[in-house]
PDB file of N, CA, C and O in Angstrom, chain B, residues numbered from 101:
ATOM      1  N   UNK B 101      15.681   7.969  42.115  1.00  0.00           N
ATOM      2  CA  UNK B 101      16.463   9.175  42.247  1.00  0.00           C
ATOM      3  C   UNK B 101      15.535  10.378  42.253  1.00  0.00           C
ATOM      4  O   UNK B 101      14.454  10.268  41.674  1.00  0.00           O
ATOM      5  N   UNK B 102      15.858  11.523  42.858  1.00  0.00           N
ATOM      6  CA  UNK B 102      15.260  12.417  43.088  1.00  0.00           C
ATOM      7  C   UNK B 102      15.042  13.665  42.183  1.00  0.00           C
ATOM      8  O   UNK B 102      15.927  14.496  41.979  1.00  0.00           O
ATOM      9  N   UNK B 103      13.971  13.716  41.736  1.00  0.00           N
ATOM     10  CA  UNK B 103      14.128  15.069  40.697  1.00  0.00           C
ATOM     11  C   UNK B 103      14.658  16.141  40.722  1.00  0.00           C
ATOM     12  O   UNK B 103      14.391  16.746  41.760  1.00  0.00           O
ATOM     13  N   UNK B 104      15.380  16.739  39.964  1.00  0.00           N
ATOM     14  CA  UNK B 104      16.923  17.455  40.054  1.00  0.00           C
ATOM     15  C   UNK B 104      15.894  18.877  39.560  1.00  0.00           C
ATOM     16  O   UNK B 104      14.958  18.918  38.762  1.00  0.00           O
ATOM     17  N   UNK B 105      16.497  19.924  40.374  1.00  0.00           N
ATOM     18  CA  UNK B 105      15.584  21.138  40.837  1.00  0.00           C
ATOM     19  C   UNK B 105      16.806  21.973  40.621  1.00  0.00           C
ATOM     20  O   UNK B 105      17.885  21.557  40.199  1.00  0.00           O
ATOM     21  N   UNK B 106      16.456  23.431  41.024  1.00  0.00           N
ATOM     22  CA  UNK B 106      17.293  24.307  40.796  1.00  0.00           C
ATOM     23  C   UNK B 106      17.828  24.612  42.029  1.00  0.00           C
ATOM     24  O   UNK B 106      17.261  23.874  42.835  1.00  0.00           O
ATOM     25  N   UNK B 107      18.710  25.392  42.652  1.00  0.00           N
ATOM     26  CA  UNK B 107      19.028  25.550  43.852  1.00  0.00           C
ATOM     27  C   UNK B 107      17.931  25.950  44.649  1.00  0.00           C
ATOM     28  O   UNK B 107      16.921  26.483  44.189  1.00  0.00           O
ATOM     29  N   UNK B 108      18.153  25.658  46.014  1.00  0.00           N
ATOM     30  CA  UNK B 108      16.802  26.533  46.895  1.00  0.00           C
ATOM     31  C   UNK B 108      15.373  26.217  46.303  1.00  0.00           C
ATOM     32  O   UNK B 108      14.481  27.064  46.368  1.00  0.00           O
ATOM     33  N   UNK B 109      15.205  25.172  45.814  1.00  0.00           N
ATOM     34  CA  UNK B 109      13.253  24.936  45.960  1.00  0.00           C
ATOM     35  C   UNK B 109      12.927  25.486  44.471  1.00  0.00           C
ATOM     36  O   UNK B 109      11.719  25.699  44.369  1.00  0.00           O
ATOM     37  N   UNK B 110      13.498  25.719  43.529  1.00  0.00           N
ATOM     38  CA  UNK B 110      13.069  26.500  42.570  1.00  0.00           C
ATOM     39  C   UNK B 110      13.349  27.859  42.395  1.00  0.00           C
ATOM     40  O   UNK B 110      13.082  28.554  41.415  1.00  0.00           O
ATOM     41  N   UNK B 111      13.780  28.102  43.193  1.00  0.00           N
ATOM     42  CA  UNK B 111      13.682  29.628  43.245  1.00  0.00           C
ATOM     43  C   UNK B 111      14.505  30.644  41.990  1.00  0.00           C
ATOM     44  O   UNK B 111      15.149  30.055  41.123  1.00  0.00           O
ATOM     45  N   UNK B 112      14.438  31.927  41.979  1.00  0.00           N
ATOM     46  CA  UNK B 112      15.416  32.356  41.064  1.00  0.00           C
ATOM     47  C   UNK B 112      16.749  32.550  41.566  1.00  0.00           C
ATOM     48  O   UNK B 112      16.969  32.029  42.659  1.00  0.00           O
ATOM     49  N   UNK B 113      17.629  33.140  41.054  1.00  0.00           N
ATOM     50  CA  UNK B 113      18.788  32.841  41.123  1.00  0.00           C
ATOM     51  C   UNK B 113      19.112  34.605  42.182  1.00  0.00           C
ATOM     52  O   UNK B 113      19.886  34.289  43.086  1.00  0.00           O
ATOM     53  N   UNK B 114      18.966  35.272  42.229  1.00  0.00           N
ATOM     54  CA  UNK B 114      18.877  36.235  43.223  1.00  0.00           C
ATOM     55  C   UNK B 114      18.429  35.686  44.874  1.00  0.00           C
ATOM     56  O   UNK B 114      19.057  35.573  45.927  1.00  0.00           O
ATOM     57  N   UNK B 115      16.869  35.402  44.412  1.00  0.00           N
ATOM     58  CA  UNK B 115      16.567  35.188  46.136  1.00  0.00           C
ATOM     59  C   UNK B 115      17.311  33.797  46.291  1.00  0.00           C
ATOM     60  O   UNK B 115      16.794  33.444  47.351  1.00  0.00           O
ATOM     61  N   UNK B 116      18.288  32.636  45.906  1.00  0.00           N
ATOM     62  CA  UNK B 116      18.808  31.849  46.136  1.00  0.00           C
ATOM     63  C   UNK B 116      20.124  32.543  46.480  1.00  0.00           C
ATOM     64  O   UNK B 116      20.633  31.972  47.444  1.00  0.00           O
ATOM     65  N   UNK B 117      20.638  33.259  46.176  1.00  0.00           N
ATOM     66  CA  UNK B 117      22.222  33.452  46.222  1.00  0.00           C
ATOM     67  C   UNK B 117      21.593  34.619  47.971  1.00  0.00           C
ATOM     68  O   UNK B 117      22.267  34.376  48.973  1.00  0.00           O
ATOM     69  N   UNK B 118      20.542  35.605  48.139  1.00  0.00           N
ATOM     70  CA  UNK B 118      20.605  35.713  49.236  1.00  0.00           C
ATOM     71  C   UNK B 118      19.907  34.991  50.495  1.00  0.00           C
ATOM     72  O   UNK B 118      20.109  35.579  51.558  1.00  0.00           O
ATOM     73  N   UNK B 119      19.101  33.792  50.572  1.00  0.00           N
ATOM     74  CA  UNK B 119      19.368  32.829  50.964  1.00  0.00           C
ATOM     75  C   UNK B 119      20.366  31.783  51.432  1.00  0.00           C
ATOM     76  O   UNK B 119      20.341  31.040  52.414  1.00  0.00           O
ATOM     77  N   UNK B 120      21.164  31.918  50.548  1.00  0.00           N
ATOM     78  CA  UNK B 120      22.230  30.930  50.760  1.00  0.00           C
ATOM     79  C   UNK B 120      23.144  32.137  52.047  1.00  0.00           C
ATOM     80  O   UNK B 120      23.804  31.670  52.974  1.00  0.00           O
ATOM     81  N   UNK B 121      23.044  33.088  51.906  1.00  0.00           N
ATOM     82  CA  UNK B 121      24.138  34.006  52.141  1.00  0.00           C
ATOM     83  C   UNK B 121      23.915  33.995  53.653  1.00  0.00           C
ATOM     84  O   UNK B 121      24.786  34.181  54.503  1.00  0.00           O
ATOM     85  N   UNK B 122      22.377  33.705  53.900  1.00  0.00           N
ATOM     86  CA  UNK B 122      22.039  34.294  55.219  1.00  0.00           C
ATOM     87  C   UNK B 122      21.527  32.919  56.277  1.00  0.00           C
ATOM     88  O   UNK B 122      21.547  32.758  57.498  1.00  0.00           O
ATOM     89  N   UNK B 123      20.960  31.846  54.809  1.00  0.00           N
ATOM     90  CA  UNK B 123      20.678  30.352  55.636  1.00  0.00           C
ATOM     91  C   UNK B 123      21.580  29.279  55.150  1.00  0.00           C
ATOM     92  O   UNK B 123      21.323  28.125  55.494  1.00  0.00           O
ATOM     93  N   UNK B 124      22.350  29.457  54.581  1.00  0.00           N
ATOM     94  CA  UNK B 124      22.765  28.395  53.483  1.00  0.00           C
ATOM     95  C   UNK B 124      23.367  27.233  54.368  1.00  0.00           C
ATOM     96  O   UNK B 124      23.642  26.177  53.797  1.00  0.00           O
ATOM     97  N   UNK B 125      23.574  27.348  55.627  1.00  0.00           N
ATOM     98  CA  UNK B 125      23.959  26.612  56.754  1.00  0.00           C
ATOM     99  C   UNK B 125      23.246  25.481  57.030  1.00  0.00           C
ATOM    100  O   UNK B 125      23.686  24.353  57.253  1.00  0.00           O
ATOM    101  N   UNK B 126      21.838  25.953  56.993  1.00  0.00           N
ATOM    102  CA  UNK B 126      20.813  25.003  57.208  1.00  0.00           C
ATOM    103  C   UNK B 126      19.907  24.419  55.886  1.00  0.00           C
ATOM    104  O   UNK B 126      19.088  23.500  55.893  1.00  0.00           O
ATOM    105  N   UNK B 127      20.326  25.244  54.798  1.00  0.00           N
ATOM    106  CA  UNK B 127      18.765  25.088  53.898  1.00  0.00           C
ATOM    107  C   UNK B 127      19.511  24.123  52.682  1.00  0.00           C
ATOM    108  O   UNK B 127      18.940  23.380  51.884  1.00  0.00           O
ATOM    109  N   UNK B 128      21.437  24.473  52.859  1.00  0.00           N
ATOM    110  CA  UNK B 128      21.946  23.086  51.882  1.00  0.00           C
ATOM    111  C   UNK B 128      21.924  21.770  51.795  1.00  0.00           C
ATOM    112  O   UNK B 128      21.868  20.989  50.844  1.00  0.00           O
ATOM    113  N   UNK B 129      22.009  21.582  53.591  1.00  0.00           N
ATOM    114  CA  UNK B 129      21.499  20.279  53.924  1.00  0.00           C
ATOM    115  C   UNK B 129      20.405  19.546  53.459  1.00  0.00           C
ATOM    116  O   UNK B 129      20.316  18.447  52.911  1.00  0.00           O
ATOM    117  N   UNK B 130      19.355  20.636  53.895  1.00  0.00           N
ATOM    118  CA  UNK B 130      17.806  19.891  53.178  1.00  0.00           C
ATOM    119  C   UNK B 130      17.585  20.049  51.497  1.00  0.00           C
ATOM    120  O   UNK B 130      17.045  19.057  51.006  1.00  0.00           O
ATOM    121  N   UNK B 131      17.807  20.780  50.851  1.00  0.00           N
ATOM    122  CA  UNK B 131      18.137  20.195  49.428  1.00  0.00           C
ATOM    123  C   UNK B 131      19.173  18.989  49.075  1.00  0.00           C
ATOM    124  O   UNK B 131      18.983  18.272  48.093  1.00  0.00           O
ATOM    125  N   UNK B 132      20.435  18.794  50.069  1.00  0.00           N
ATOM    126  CA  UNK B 132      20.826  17.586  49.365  1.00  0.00           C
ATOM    127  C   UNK B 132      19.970  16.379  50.006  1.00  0.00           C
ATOM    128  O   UNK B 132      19.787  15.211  49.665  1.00  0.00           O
ATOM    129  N   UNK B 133      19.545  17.137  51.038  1.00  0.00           N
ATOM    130  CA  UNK B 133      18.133  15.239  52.151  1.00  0.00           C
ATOM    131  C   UNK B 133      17.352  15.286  51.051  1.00  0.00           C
ATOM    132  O   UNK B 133      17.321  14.175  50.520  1.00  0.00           O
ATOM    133  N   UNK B 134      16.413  16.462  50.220  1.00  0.00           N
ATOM    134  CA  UNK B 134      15.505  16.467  49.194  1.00  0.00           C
ATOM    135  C   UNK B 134      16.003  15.690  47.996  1.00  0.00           C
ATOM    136  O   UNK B 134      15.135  14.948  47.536  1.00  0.00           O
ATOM    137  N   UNK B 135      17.403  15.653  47.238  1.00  0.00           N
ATOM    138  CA  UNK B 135      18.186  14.990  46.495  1.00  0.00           C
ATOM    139  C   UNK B 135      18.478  13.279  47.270  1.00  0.00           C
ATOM    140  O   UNK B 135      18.538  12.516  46.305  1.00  0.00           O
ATOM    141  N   UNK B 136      18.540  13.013  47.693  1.00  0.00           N
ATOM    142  CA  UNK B 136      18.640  11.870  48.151  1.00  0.00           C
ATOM    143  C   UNK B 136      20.702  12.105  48.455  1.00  0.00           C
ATOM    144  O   UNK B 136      21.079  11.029  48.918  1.00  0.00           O
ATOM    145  N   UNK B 137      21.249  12.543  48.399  1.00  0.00           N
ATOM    146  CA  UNK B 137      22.322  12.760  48.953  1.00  0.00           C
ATOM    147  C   UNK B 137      22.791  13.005  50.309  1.00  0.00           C
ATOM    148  O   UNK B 137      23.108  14.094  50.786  1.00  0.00           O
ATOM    149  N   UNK B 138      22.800  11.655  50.979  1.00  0.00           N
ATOM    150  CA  UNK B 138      22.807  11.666  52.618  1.00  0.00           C
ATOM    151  C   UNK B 138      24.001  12.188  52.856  1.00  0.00           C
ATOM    152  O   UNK B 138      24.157  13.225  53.502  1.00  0.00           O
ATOM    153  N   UNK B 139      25.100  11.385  52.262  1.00  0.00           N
ATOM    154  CA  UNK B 139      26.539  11.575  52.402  1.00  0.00           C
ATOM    155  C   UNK B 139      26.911  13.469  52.140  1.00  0.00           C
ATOM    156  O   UNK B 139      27.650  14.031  52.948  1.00  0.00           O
ATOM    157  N   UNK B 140      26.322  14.226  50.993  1.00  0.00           N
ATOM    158  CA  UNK B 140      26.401  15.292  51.253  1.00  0.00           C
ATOM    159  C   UNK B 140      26.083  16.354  52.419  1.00  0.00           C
ATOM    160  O   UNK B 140      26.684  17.203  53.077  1.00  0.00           O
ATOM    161  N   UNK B 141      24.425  15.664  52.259  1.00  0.00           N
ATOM    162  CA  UNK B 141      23.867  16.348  53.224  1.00  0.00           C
ATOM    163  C   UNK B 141      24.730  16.485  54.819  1.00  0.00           C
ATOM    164  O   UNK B 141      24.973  17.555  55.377  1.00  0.00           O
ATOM    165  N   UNK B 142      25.032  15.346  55.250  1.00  0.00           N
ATOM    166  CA  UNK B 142      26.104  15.011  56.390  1.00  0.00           C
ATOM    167  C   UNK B 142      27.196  15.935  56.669  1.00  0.00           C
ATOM    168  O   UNK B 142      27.475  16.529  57.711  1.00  0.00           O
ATOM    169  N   UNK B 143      27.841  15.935  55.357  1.00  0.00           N
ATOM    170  CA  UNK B 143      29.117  16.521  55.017  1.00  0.00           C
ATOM    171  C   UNK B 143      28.668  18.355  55.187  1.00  0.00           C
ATOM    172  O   UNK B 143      29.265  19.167  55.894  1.00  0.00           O
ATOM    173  N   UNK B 144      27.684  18.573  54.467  1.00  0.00           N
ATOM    174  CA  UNK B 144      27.415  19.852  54.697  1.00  0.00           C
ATOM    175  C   UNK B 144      26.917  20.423  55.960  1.00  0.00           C
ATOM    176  O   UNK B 144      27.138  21.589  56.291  1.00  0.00           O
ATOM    177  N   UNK B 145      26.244  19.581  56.658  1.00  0.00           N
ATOM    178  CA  UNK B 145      25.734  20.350  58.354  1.00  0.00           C
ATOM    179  C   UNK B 145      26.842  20.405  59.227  1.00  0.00           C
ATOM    180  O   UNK B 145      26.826  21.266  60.107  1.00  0.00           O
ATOM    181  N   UNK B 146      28.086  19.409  59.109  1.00  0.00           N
ATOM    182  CA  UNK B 146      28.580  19.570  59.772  1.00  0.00           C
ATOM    183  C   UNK B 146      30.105  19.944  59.401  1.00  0.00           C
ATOM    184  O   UNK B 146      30.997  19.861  60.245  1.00  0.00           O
ATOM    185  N   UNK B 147      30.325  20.337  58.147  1.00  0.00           N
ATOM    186  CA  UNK B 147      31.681  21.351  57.199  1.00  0.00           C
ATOM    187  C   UNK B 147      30.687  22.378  56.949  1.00  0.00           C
ATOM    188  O   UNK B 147      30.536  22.743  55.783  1.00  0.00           O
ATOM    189  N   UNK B 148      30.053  22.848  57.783  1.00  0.00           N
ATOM    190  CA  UNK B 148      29.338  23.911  57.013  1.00  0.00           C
ATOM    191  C   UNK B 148      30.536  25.093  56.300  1.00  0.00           C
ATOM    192  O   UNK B 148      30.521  25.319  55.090  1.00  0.00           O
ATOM    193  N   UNK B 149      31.468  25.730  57.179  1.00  0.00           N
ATOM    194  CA  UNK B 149      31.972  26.744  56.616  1.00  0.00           C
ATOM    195  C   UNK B 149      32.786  26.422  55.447  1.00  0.00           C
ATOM    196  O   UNK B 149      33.058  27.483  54.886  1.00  0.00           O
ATOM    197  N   UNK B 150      33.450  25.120  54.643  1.00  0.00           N
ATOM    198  CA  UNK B 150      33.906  25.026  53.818  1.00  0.00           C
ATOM    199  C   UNK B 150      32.482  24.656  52.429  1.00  0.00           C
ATOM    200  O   UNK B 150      32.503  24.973  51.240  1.00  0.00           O
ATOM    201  N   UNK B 151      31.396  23.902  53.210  1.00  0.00           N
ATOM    202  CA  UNK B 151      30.585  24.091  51.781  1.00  0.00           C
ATOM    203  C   UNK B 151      30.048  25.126  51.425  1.00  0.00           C
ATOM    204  O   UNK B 151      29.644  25.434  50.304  1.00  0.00           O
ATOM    205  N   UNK B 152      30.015  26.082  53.021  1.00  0.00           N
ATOM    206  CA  UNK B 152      29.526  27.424  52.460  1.00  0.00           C
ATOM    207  C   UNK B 152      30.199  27.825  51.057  1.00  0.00           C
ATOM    208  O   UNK B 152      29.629  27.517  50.010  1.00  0.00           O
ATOM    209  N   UNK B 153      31.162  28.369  51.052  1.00  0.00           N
ATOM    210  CA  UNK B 153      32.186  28.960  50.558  1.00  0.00           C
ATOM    211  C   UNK B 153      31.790  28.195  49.082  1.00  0.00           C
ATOM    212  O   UNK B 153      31.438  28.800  48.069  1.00  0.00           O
ATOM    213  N   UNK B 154      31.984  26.226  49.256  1.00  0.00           N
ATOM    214  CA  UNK B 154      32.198  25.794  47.391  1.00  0.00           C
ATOM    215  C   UNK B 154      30.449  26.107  46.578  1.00  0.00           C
ATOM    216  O   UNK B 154      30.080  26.392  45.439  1.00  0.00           O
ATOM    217  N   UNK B 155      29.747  25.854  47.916  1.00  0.00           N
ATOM    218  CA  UNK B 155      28.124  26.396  47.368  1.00  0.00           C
ATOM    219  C   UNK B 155      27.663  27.661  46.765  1.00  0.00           C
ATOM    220  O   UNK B 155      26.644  27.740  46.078  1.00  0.00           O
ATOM    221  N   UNK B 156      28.424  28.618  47.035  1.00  0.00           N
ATOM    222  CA  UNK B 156      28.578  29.782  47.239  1.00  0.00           C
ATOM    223  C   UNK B 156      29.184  30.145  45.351  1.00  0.00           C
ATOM    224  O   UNK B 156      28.885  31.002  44.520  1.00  0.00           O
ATOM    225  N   UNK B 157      29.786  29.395  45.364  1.00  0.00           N
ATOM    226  CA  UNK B 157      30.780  29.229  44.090  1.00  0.00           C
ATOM    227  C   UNK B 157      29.929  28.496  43.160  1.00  0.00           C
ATOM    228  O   UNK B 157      29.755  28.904  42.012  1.00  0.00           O
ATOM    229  N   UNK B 158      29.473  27.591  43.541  1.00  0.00           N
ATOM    230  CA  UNK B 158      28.792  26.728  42.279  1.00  0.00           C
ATOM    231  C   UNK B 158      27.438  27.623  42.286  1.00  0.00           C
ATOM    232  O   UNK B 158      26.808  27.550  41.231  1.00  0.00           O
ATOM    233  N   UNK B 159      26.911  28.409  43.238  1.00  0.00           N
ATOM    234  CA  UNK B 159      25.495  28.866  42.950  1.00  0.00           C
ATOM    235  C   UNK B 159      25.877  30.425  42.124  1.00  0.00           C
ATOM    236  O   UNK B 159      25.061  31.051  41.448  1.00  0.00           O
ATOM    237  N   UNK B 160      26.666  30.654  42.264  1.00  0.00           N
ATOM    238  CA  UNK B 160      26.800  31.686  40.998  1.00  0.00           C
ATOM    239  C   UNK B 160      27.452  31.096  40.089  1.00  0.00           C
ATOM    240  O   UNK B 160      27.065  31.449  38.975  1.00  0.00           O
ATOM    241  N   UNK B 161      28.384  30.250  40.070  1.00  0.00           N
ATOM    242  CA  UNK B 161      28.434  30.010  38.415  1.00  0.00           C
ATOM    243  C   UNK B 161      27.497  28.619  37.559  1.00  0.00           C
ATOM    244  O   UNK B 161      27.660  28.355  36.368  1.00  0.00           O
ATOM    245  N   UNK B 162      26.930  28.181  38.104  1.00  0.00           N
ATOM    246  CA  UNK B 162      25.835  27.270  37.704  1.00  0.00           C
ATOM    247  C   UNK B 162      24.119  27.257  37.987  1.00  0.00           C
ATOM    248  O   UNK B 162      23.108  26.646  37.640  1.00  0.00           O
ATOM    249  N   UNK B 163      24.576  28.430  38.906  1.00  0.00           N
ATOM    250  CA  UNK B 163      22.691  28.662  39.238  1.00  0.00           C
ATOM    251  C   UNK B 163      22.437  27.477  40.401  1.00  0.00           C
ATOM    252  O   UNK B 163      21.529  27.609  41.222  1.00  0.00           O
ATOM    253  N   UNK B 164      23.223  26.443  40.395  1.00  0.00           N
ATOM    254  CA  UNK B 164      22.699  25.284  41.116  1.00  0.00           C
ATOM    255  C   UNK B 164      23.367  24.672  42.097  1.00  0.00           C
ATOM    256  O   UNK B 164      24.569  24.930  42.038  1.00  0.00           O
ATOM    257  N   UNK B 165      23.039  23.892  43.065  1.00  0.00           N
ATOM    258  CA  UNK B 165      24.296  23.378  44.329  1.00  0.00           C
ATOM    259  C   UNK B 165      24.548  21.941  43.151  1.00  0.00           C
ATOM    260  O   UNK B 165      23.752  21.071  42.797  1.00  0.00           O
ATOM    261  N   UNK B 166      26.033  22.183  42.771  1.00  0.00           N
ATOM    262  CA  UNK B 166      26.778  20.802  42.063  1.00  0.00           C
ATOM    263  C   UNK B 166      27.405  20.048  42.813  1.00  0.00           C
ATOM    264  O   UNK B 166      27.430  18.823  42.696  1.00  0.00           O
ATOM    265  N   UNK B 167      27.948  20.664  43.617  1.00  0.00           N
ATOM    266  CA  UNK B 167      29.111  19.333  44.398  1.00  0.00           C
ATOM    267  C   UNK B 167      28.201  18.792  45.928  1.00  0.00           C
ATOM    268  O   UNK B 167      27.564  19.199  46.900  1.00  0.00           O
ATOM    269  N   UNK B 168      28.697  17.648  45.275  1.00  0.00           N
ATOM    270  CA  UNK B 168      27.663  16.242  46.590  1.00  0.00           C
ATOM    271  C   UNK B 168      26.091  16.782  46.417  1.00  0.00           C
ATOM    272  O   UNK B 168      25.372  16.542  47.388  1.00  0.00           O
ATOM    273  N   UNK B 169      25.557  17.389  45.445  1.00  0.00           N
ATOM    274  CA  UNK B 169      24.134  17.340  45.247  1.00  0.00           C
ATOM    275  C   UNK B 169      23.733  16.665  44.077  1.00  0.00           C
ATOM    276  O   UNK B 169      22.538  16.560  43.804  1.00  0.00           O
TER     277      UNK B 169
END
């Protein structure tokens, strides 16, 4: 299993939340491929506008992508 990181590569919780805001389309995917979460990853490139939105939600109230990561 894959070592469990903070959202976005480490990053802090600012430049992650505007990241997400502006790539989060492309850059959720590869944190859940980095997590070993194919089935997310899947789910997210191609629902992008609904994981936007729950990512969006879990990265401010947990700091971290929770659901399917």
């Amino acid at each position: 299993m894959a070592k469990r990181q903070k959202a976005y590569f480490g990053l802090n919780f600012i430049v992650t939340l505007i990241l997400h805001i502006f790539l989060g389309w492309i850059l959720a995917p590869i944190v859940r491929i980095q997590r070993e979460q194919w089935l997310g990853a899947i789910l997210s490139f191609f629902g992008f506008f609904i994981f936007f939105w729950i990512d969006l939600v879990t990265i401010i109230m947990h700091k971290d992508l929770t659901v399917m990561a």
